[in-house]
N, C-alpha and C positions, 0 to 999 in steps of 0.2 A: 395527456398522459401517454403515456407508452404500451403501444399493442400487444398482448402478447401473441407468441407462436401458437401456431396450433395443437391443441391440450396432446398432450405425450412426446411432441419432437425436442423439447427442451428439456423440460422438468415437469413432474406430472403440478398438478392443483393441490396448494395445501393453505393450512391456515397461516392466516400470517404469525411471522414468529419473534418471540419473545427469547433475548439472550439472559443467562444470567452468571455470575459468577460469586461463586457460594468459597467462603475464605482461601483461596486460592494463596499459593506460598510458590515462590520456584528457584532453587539452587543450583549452584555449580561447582564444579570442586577446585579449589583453588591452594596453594601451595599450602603447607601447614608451618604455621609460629608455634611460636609460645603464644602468640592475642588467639592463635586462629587453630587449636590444638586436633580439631575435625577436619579441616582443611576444606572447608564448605564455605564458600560465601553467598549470601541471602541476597536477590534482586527483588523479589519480590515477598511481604507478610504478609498473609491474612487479607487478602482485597477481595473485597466485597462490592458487587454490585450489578447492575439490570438496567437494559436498555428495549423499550418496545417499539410497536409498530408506529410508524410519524414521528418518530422521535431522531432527534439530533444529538446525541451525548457524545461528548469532548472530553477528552481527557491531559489535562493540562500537568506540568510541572519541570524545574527546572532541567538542564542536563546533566542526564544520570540520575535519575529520580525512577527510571521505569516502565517509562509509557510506551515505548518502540516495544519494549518486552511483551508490555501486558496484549497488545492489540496481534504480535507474533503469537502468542499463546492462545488468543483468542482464534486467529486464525489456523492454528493449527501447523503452522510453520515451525516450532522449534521439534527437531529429534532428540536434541541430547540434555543431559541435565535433569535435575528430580523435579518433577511438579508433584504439588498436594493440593487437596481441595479437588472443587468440580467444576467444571462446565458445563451450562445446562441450556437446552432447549426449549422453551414450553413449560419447565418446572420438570421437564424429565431427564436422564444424563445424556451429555452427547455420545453421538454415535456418530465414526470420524466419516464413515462412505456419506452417512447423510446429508454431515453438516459440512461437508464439501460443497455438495450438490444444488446447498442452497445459499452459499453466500462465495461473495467475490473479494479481491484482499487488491488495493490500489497503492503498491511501496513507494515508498519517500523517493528511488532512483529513474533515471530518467533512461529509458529502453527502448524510445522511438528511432527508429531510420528515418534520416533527415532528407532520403533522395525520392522518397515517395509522395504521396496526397494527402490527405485527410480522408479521401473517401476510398483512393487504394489501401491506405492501412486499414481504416473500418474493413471494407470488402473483405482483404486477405485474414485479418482476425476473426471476422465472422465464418468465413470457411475452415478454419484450422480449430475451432471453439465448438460449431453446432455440429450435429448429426449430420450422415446424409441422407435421410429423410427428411432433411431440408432441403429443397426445392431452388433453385436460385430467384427464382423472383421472389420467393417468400424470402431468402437470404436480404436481396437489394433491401425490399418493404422496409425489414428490419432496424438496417445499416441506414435509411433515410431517415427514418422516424427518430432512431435514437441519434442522429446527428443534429437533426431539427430540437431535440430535448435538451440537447446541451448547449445549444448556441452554436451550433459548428456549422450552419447550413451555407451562411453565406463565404465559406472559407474551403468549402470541400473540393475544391481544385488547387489550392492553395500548398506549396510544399511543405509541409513537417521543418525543413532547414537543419544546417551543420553547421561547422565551423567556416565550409567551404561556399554555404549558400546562404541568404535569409528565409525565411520560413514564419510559421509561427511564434506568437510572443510567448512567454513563461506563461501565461494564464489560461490560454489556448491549449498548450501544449498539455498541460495540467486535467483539464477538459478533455480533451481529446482520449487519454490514459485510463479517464473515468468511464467515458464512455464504450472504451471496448471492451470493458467488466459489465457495463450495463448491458452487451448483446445478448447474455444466456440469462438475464431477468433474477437476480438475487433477491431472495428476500433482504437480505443481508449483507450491507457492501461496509467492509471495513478497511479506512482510509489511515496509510501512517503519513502525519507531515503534509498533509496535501495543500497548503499554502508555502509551505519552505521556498526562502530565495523570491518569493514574489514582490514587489511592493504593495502599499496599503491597499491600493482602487483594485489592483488585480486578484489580489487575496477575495476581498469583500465580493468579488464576482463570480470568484471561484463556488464562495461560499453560499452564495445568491442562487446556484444552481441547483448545489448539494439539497438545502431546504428544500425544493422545487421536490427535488426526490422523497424527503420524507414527507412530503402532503400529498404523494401518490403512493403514500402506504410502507415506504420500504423504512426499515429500524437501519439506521447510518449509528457507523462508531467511530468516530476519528481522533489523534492524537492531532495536539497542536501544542504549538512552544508558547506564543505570545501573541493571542489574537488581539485587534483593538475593539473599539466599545462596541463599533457597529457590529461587528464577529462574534465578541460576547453575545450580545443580546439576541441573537439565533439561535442560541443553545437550547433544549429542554434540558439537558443534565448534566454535570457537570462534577468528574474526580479527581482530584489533585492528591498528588503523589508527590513526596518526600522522601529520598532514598529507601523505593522503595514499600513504606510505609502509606495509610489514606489518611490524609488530615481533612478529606473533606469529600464524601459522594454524598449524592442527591440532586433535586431540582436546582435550578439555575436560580429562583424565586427569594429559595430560602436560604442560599449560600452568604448575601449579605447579614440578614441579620443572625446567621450564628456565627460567625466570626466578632459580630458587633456584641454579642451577648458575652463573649470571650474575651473582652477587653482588645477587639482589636477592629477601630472602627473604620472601614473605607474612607478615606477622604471625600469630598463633596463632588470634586471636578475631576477625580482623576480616573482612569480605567481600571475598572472593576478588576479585571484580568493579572492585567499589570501588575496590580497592588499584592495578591495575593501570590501572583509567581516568586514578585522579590519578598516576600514574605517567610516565603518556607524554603526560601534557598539558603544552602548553608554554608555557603562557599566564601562568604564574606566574614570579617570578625563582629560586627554587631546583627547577628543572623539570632532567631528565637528557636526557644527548644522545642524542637520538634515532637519531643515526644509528651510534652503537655498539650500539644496539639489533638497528636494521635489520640493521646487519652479523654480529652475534651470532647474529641467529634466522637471516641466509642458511647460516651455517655451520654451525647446529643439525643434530642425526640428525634431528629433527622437520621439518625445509625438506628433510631428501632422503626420507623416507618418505614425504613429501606427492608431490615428483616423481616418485617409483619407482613410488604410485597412479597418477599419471596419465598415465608412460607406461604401466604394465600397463593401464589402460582405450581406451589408443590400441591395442594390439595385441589387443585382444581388441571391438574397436567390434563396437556393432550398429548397423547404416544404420535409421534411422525412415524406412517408406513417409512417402510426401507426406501428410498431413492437414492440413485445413482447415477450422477449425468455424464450421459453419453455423448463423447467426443465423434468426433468425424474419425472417418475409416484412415489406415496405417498408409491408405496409397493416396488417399486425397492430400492427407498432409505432408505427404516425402512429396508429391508435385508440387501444392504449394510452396513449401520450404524452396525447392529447387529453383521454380521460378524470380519466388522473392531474391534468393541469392546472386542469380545471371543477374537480373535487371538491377539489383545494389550494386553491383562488381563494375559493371556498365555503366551505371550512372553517378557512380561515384569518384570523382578524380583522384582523393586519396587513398582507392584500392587498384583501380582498373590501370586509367592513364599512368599515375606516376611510377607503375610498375612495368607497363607496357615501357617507360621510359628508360626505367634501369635494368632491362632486358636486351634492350637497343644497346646499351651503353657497355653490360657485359658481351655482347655477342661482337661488338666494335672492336674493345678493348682484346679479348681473344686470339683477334683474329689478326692482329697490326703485330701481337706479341710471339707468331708464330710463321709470320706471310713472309719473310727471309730464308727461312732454314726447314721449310718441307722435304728438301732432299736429304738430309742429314736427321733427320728426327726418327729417335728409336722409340722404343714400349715406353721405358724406363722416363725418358722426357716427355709426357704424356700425364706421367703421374703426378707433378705437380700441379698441370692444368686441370687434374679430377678437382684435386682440393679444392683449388682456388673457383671453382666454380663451385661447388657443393658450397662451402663461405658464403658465397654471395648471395645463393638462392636462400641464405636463411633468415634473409631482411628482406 
């Protein structure tokens, strides 16, 4: 398991937490029809649902169904556009300084520098993330441990890679991303896409490790498009989304047989997953009505065990004291940054060298176009060589 820092330099001790989300709705406003008279279009109705501590809940469905949305909302990443309904903590409302402070958000894009380590990136993320009353050997401790958690140990010399180097594979790289969310210790690590672009063995290892996190306690939320059986079958919980709409939260357990009870039986051999993504997809012409879905799953035992959780977590809330996590000081990071940026500039052929090259090339080209007629050259001929140089420093 993973050590924590010492109680107050990260995040102070609290109980592990419990997400929930109580009929949640979220609009945008979009041109107005005659279909569309309010000029509102609806990403997200009424979704419903809870994710606790050791738990793995997935949120599946086709694209454009909602789930980049949902887990952006959950994170707290969207500013604009109307939300309705709550987000809750423990069974209490969130409060946005807090529920910062205790979870981490791992996006679907890929944001590493390819000219660095595995253990330079950890290191430099670890100092730009913690306090500094973090110590740097407490820093290292950290950045070991959580590199040894994810599978990264034996690679931590190993470059990150570009287009210009090799580096790490997609499942590494995937890992790696995760890992330096895991440095400030989230109760709460919410993943969008974090198999995207992988193939099957890489995904499955990716995912291999994600569990590893929640049997040391931490409540993981992640979106996925189309995991396979072995994928499936890591889930504790599991929402499927239809534009929009939940045709299906709850356990992982009892998702076959309500669908099966609906006249809609999995086939024997085929992935679970699979089945029900092209199921509620509606992109095709022989697609089902989603909204006998919808109405099916509000009427399910499974849509009132989900409610009967979450009022039993409203009468039983715990109030989270205010927390606030505190980032490293304005001068450690403007050095870090500063450092990371020479050393990328430097080791990176496609910013440093190839520019160093057409530096060379303008200052050649300059200087052949005027080495005739220096006796002869007034203000006025001078002016065109501003331009033409200004031009060229702009690539």
């Amino acid at each position: 398991s993973l050590p924590s820092l010492h109680c107050g330099q990260v995040r102070r001790v609290h109980e592990p937490l419990r997400a929930e989300l109580d009929y949640l709705s979220y609009a945008v406003s979009d041109k107005k029809t005659a279909k569309n008279p309010y000029g509102k279009k609806t990403i997200l109705n009424n979704v419903s649902g809870r994710s606790a501590p050791s738990e793995l809940t997935a949120i599946m469905g086709p694209s454009g169904s909602g789930k980049t949305t949902l887990v952006d909302l959950l994170a707290d990443r969207l500013s604009s556009g109307l939300m309705t309904g709550a987000i809750e903590l423990n069974g209490s409302e969130r409060v946005t300084k807090t529920f910062r402070a205790v979870t981490s958000y791992v996006a679907q894009e890929d944001t590493l520098l390819g000219s660095f380590t595995v253990a330079e990136t950890m290191n430099m993320a670890a100092r730009l993330s913690l306090p500094n009353s973090v110590v740097m050997t407490d820093i290292h401790s950290r950045v070991e441990s959580v590199m040894d958690a994810m599978g990264l140990g034996a690679c931590r010399n190993t470059l990150v890679g570009d287009i210009f180097r090799k580096g790490l594979s997609g499942g590494q790289k995937r890992r790696l991303r995760i890992a330096i969310e895991l440095l400030s210790n989230p109760s709460i690590l919410i993943l969008d896409e974090p198999t995207s672009g992988l193939d099957s063995s890489s995904a499955h290892n990716v995912m291999k490790y994600i569990l590893k996190l929640c049997g040391e306690g931490k409540n993981v939320v992640c979106t996925i498009h189309q995991p396979s059986s072995l994928v499936y079958d890591m889930f504790t919980n599991v929402i499927v989304l239809s534009g929009g709409e939940t045709v299906y939260c709850g356990s992982r357990t009892y998702m076959i047989p309500h669908f099966s009870g609906i006249g809609f039986q999995c086939p024997k051999y085929m992935n679970p997953a699979e089945y029900f993504v092209n199921l509620v997809n509606t992109d095709f012409e022989d697609r089902v009505d989603i909204t006998k879905l919808v109405h099916a799953y509000s009427q399910s035992t499974v849509k009132k065990l989900l409610l009967d959780q979450l009022s039993a977590d409203r009468t039983t809330l715990q109030h989270l004291p205010d927390i606030e996590l505190r980032a490293s000081s304005a001068m450690r990071q403007f050095s870090v940054l500063m450092y990371r940026n020479l050393i990328n500039n430097i080791s990176n052929p496609g910013i440093y060298w190839i520019r160093l090259f057409m530096y060379f090339c303008l200052s050649f080209m300059v200087g052949t176009m005027y080495l005739s007629t220096n006796d002869d050259l007034t203000e006025e001929d001078l002016v065109p060589l501003l331009f033409y140089v200004q031009a060229f420093l702009v690539f």
